[in-house]
Phi, psi and omega in degrees: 000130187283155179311328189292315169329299187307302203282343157327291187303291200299336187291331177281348171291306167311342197241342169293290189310305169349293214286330188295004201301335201271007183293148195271161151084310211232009183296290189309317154318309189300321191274342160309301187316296171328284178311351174263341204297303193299316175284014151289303204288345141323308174330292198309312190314276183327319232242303166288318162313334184086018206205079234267335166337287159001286209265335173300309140348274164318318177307291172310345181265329185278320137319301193293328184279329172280338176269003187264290198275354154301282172000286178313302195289001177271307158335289190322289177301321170282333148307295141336302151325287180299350188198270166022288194287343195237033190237110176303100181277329158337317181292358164275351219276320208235010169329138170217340196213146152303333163282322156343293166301318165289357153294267159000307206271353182289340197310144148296120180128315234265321206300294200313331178300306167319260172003293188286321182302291162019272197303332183276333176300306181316293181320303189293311217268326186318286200297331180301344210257306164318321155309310205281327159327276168304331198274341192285324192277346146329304182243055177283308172310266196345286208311342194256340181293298162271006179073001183270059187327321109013330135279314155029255187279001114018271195273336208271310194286349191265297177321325192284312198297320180294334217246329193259349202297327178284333137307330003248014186281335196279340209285298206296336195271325165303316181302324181266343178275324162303340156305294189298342192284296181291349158265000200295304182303309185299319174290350167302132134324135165262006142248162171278113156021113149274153194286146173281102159273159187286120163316146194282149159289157170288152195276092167325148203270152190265127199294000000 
């Protein structure tokens, strides 16, 4: 099997596991375990093209995403500490009025948390936009390298999904772009395109 085969198989596999991220407890493994199938299988993708860009790319979406959610969750835990751990959260327990709750919400402690969690989502939502930056033009490459239009509209939907992700509508658009990711791979050729040479002009006849 030529290298583009393999990155067919892991990839369309790699992008099955992706999409299990929402399974409780063992979700977030399975689908890591998934995310190296695929940055192997881009590796193979870059490696028969010849185009190392490819894989740099990815690499890079792949990088940008583990440092947004180490962060957030560095954020997260420390906001907690720092402010959380010392907030009686009962007292929302008995809300009946908005002002009630904005009175509540004057407590010390409670504005800064609310605040950091904020930032860390914001921090996290940057970097997701950035990822998504780098995964289109990974697979911008493919799709024209292989002919596998289907990463493309891909790559266009994980940007729309990112850009849009603060909303949470953008959440529903990912979800659909880890589908198309997986038939995209599957839908690759396991070799590459022969290039269409140009038919010879006609020979004028010599008098």
């Amino acid at each position: 099997m030529s290298k583009l085969g393999q990155a067919k198989t892991l990839g369309g596999i790699g992008s099955i596991l992706m999409l299990l991220l929402p399974v409780p407890a063992v979700g977030w493994l399975i689908a890591f375990v998934g995310l190296i199938l695929v940055l192997v299988a881009v590796k193979y993708i870059a490696d028969e093209i010849k185009d190392h860009n490819i894989f740099n790319n990815f690499l890079l979406t792949f990088i940008t995403v583990i440092i947004g959610v180490v962060i957030a969750i560095f954020i997260i835990i420390i906001s907690f500490f720092s402010y959380g751990a010392g907030i009686d959260w009962t007292n929302f327990q008995n809300v009946t009025s908005m002002p009630q709750f904005y009175q509540i919400m004057q407590t010390k402690g409670i504005v800064p948390f609310f605040t950091s969690i904020i930032a860390g989502l914001l921090v996290l939502w940057i970097t997701l936009i950035i990822a998504a930056y780098f995964l289109r033009k990974s697979y911008n490459k493919i799709a024209s390298e292989t002919h596998t239009s289907m990463f493309h509209t891909t790559g266009l939907l994980y940007l729309i999904g990112a850009l849009t992700a603060i909303i949470l509508v953008g959440l529903l658009i990912i979800f659909v772009a880890f589908i198309l990711q997986i038939i995209a791979f599957f839908s690759m050729p396991e070799n590459l395109p022969q290039a269409i040479q140009a038919a010879p002009p006609p020979q004028t006849p010599t008098p």
